[in-house]
Each structure stands twice: as C-alpha cells, then as structure tokens.
C-alpha positions as CSV (number, residue, x, y, z in Angstrom):
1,X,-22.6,-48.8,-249.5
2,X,-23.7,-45.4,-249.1
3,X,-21.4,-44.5,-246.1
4,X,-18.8,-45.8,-247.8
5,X,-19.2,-43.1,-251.1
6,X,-19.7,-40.7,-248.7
7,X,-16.4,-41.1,-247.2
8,X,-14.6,-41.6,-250.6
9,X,-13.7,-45.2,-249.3
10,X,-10.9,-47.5,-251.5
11,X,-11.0,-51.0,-252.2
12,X,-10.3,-52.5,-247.9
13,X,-11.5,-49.2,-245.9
14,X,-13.2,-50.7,-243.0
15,X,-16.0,-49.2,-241.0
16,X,-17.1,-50.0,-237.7
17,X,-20.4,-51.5,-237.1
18,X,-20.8,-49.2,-234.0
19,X,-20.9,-46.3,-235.8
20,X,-23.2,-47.8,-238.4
21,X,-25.4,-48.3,-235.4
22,X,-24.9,-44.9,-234.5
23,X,-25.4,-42.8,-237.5
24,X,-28.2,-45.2,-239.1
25,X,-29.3,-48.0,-237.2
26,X,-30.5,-45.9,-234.2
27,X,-32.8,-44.1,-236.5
28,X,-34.5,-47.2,-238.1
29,X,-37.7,-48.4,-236.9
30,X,-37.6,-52.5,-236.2
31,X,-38.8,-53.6,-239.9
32,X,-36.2,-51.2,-241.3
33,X,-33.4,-52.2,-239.1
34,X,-34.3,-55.8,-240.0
35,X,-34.1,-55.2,-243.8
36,X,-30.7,-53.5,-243.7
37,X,-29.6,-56.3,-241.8
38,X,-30.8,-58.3,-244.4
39,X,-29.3,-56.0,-247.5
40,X,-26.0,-56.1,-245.5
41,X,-26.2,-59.7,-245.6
42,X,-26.9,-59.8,-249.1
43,X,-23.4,-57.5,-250.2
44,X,-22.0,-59.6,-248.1
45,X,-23.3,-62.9,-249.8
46,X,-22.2,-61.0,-253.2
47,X,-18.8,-60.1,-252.8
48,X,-19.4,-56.1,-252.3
49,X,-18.2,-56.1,-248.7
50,X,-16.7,-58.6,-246.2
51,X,-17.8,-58.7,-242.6
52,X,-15.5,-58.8,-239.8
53,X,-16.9,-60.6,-236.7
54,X,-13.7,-59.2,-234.1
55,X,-13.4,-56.7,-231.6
56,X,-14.2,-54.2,-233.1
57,X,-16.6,-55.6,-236.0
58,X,-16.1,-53.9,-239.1
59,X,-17.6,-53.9,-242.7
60,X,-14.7,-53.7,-245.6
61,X,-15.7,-52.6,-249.2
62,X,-13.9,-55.3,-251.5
63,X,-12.8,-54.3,-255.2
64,X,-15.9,-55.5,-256.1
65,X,-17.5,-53.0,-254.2
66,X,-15.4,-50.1,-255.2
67,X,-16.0,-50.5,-258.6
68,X,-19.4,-50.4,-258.3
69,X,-19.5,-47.3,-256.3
70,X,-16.9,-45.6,-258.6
C-alpha cells in the first residue's frame, strides 16, 4: 500500500509485480518476503487491491483501497 501513496495512485493504478520485486522484494530476507506475500494476500482477500495473474502481473488499488490511503 505504501508504494501506492508514494506514487499518489487513484482508485485502478496498477503496478507491476516486477518492480515490486525489484524495489522491495530483493531486499527482504526469506521470512520477510514470505510475510509480505502473505499481507499482499490478505489486501487482496479484503478488497484493498486486486491481483492480476497476466503478462505482466500487476497489483490494482480498488476504491476501497484509495480511501483508505487518502
């Protein structure tokens, strides 16, 4: 959720899971990596984002997730 704040993101502003892998995942140890998986999973399960499993796989922050950023 963060990266999306940080980029000022509306309600359907996609980002690609490569360069979530690049700016955080890379920097995670295996138990951290593993629990944002998990949290990911979790906004997911809640409505904040949606998960797009195409080429290239992307997060999108729903309304839901917008207004709790904002």
């Amino acid at each position: 959720m963060h990266e999306f704040e940080n980029q000022n993101s509306r309600a359907g502003h996609q980002i690609m899971m490569k360069n979530l892998n690049f700016k955080i995942l890379q920097k995670l140890n295996p138990v951290e990596a593993e629990r944002f998986n998990e949290a990911a999973n979790k906004l997911v399960e809640q409505g904040y984002l949606i998960y797009h499993d195409n080429n290239p796989q992307t997060l999108e922050l729903t309304e839901k997730g917008f207004d709790t950023l904002y």
